[in-house]
C-alpha positions in Angstrom: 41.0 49.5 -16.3 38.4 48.3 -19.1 39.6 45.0 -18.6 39.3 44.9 -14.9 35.7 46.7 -14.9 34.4 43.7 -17.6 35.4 41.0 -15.3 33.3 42.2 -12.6 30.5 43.2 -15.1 31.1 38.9 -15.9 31.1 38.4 -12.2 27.9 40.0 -11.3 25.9 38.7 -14.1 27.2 35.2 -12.8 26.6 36.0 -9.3 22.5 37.6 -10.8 22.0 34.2 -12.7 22.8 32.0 -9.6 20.7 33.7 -7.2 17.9 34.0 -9.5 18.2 30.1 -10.2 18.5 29.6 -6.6 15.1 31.8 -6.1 13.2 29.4 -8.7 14.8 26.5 -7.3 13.6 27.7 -3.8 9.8 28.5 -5.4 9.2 25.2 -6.8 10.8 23.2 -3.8 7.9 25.3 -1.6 5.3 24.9 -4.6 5.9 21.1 -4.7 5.8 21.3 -0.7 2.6 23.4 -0.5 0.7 21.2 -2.8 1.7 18.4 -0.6 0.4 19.6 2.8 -2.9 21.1 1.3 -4.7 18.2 -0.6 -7.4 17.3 1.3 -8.7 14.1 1.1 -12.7 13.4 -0.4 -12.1 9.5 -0.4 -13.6 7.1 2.4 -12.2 4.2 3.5 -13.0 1.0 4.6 -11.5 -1.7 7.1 -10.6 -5.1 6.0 -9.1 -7.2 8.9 -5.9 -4.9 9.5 -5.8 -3.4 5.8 -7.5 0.1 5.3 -8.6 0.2 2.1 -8.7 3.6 0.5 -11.1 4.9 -2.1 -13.1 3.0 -4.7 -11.7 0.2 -6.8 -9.7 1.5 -9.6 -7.9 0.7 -12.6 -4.6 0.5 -10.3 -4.0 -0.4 -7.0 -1.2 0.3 -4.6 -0.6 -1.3 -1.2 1.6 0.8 1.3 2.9 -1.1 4.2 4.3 1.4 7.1 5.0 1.5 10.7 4.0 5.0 12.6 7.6 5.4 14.2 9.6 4.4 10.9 11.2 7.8 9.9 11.6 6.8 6.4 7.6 6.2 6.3 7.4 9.2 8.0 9.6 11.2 5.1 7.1 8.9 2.5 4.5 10.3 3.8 5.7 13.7 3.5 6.9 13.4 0.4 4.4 11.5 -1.4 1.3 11.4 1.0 -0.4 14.7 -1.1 0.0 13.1 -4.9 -1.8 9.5 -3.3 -4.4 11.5 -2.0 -4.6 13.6 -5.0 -4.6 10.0 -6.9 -7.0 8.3 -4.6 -9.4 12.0 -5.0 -9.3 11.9 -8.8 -10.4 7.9 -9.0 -7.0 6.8 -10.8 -5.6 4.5 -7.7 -7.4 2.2 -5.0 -4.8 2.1 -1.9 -4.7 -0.4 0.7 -3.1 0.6 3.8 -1.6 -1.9 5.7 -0.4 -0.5 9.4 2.8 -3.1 10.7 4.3 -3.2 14.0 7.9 -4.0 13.1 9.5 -1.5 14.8 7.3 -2.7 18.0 11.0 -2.9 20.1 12.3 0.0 19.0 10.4 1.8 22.0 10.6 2.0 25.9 8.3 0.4 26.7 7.9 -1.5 23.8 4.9 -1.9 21.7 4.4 2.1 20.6 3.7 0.8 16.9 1.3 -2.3 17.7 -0.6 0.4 19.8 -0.6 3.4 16.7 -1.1 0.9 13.9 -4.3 0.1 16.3 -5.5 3.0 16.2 -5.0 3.9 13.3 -7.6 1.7 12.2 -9.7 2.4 14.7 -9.8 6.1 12.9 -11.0 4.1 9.9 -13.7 2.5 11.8 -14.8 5.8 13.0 -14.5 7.3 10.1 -11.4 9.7 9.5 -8.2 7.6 8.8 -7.4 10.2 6.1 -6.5 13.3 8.5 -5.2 11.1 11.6 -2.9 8.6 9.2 -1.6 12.6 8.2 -1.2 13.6 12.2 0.1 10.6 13.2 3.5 11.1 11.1 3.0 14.6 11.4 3.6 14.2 15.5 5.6 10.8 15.0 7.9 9.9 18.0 11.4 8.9 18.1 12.8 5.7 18.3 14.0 4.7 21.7 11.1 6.9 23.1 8.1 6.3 25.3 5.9 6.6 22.0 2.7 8.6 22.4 0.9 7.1 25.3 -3.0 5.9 24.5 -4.4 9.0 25.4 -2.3 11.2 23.5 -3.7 8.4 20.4 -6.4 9.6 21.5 -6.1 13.1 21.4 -4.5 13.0 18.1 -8.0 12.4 16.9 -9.0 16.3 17.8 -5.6 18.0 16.6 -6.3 16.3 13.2 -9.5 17.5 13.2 -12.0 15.3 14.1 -14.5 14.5 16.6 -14.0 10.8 17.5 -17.0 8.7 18.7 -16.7 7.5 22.0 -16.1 4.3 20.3 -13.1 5.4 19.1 -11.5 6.1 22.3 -12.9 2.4 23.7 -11.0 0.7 20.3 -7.9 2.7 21.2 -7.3 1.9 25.2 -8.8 -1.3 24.2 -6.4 -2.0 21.5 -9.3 -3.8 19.5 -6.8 -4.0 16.1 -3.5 -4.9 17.8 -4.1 -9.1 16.9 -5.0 -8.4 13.3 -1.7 -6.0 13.4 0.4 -8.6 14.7 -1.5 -11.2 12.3 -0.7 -8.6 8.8 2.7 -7.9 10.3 3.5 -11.9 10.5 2.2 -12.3 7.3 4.4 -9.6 5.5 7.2 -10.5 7.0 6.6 -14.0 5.4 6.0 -12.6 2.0 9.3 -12.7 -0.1 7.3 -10.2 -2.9 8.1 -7.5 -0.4 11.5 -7.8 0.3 13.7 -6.2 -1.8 16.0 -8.2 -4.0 18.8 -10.1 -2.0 17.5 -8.9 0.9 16.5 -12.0 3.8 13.8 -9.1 5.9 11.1 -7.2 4.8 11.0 -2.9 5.8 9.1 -0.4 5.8 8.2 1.5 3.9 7.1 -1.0 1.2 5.1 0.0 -1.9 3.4 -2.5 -4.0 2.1 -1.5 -7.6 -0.5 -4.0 -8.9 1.0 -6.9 -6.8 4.8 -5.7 -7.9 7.3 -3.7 -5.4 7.7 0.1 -6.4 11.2 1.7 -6.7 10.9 4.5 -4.6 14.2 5.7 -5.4 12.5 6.4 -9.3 10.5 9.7 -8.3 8.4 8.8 -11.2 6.5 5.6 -9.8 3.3 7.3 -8.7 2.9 9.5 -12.1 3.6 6.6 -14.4 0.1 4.7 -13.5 -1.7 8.1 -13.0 -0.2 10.1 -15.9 
């Protein structure tokens, strides 16, 4: 019976240590989360053709090329949105954000990420690209969809916060960026730096550190220039 009574003392104590390692686990998983959904962003930007520039020059700079209805920029921006703003805040990394429509067939009707990339910068121009860059992944369509239609680009504006200009809502339905999109898209695509190696096409998304393509995969690519 003593021996019988010490095995399930050894099984409890196992099943204690995994649930507490599973709590921790649980805690920092919604720490790191947290931290990435409240950093709010003190940096301004500026437009540059179809580039946003973000923050003041710095001792590094990182380029992000993304397309509003790639899910895998979508899961960048959730991931690792909060440290570049964080980054961007603390005056360790200059980011250029470069909006691409090559997903622009991917919706029905076609051309839902020529028309968000627009807009996006038009939120630049007006002067809050930080919080609708964050609501436009935040509400990001499927592929195969409609896409948000112009006025819903438009309303995106309020749920993020803001109060757009009336300018901004001409720049959107006028699509005043969609040429420079299609220009930076063309030009990327034409880029071999982007692609990845033995790869023929150029995705999204695609991180450039100081002119050199970031491993993403390496969780460790932000914090080794800011560290």
């Amino acid at each position: 019976m003593a021996a019988k009574s010490g095995s399930r003392t050894v099984i409890y104590v196992v099943i204690g240590v995994l649930v507490v390692a599973g709590l921790i686990g649980w805690t920092i998983s919604m720490v790191r989360s947290s931290s990435q959904t409240q950093v709010a962003a003190t940096y301004t930007t500026a437009v540059q053709g179809a580039v946003v520039v973000a923050g003041k020059q710095a001792a590094n700079t990182v380029d992000v090329y993304e397309d509003f209805l790639c899910p895998i920029c979508g899961r960048f921006e959730s991931n690792s949105g909060g440290d570049l703003t964080k980054a961007i805040n603390d005056g360790k990394i200059q980011v250029r954000y470069h909006p691409v429509a090559i997903l622009n067939r991917a919706t029905s009707p076609t051309g839902y990420s020529l028309r968000a990339a627009s807009a996006a910068i038009c939120a630049a121009d007006a002067g809050f690209f930080p919080a609708y860059h964050k609501q436009l992944f935040a509400d990001q369509p499927a592929e195969g969809s409609a896409g948000l239609t112009d006025q819903q680009l438009i309303d995106e504006a309020t749920k993020a916060g803001a109060t757009p200009p009336a300018s901004f809502n001409q720049c959107v339905i006028t699509g005043k960026y969609k040429l420079a999109v299609t220009n930076e898209t063309s030009r990327a695509a034409k880029d071999a730096s982007l692609r990845s190696p033995g790869s023929t096409g150029f995705g999204t998304p695609t991180v450039m550190v100081n002119g050199k393509k970031a491993d993403l995969s390496d969780d460790t690519w932000l914090t080794n220039i800011t560290k």
